[in-house]
VMD Tcl script that draws the C-alpha trace (Angstrom):
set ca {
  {31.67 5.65 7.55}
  {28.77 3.79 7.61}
  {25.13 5.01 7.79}
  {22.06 4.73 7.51}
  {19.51 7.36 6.49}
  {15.84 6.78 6.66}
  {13.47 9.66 5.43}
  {9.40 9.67 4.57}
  {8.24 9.55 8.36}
  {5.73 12.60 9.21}
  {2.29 12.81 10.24}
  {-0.71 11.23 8.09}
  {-4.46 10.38 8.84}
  {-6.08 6.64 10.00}
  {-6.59 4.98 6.15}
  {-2.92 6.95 4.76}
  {-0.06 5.73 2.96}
  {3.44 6.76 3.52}
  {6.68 5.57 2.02}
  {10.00 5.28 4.08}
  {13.21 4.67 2.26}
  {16.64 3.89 3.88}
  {19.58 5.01 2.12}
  {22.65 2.63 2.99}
  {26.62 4.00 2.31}
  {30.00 2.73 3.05}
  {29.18 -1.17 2.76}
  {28.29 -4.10 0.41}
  {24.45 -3.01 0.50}
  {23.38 -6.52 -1.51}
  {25.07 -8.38 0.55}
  {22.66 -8.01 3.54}
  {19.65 -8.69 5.47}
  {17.72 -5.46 5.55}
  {14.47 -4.99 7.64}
  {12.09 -2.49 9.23}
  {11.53 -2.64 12.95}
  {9.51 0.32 14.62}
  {9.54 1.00 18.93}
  {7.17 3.20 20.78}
  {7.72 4.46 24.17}
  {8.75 1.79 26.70}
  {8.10 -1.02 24.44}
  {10.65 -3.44 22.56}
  {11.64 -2.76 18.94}
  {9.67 -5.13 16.83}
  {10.42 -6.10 13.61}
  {8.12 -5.32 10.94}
  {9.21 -6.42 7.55}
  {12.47 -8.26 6.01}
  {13.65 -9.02 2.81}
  {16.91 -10.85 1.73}
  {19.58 -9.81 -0.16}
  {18.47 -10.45 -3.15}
  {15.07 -9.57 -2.50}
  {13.70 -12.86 -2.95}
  {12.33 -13.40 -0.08}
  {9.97 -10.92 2.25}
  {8.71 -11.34 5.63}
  {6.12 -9.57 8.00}
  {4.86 -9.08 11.06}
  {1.65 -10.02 11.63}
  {0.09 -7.17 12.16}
  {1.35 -5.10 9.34}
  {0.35 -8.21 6.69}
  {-1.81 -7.34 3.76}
  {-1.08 -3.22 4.37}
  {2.82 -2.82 3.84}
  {5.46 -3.75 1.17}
  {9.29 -3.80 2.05}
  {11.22 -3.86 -1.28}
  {14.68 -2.83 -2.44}
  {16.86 -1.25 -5.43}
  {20.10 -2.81 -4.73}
  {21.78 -0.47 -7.51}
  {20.59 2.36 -5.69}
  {21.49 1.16 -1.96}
  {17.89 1.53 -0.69}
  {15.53 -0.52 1.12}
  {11.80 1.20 0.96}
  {8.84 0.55 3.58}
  {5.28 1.58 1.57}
  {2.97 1.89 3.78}
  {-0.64 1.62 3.44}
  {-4.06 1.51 5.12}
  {-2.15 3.18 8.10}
  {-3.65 2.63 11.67}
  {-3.04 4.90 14.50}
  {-1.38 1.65 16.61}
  {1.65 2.24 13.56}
  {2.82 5.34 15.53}
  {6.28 4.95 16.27}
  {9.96 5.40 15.45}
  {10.87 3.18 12.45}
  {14.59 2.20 12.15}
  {16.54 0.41 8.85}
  {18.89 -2.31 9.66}
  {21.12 -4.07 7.90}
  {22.58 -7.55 9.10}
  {25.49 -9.34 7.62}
  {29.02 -9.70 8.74}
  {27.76 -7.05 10.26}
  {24.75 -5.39 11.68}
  {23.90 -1.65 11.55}
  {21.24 0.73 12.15}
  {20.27 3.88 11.36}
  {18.82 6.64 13.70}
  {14.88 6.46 13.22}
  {12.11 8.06 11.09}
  {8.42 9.19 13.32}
  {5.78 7.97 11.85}
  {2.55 9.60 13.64}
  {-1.56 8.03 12.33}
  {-3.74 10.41 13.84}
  {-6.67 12.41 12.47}
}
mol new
graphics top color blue
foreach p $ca { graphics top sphere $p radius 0.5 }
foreach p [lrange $ca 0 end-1] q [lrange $ca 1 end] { graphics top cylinder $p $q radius 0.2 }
display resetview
């Protein structure tokens, strides 16, 4: 069965670093898309950060530039989110995904910036 896993989310102060990581299972991990989108309450998922298959090639949202790093160990089947300079406006659920042939998601770390 597929899934998913993302784990690191908690609680940290305004100027913090976290680091989520996304363990995939059950598919050809470097053979996908995987990105970072977060959703607060009544809002639209937005993506965050991408990188290709390879890892060649990383994209960001605009207002996470500069202050997080998506990478990925394709011999371990994880995608990571570091997370730095944290702002209290990057509370929210962050989910993995992985698109391919396919697209999958997992079920959502909290990530709470508050002092």
């Amino acid at each position: 069965q597929v899934q998913l896993v993302e784990s690191g989310g908690g609680l940290v102060q305004p100027g913090g670093s976290l680091r989520l990581s996304c363990a995939a299972s059950a598919f050809t991990f470097s053979r996908y898309r995987m990105s970072w989108y977060r959703q607060v309450p009544e809002k639209e998922r937005e993506l965050v950060a991408s990188i290709t298959s390879a890892g060649g090639t990383t994209n960001y949202a605009d207002s996470v530039k500069g202050r997080f790093t998506i990478s990925r160990d394709n011999a371990k089947n994880t995608v990571y989110l570091q997370m730095n300079s944290l702002k209290p406006e990057d509370t929210a659920v962050y989910y993995c995904n992985a698109k391919g042939y396919y697209e999958y998601w997992g079920q959502g770390t909290q990530v709470t910036v508050s002092s």
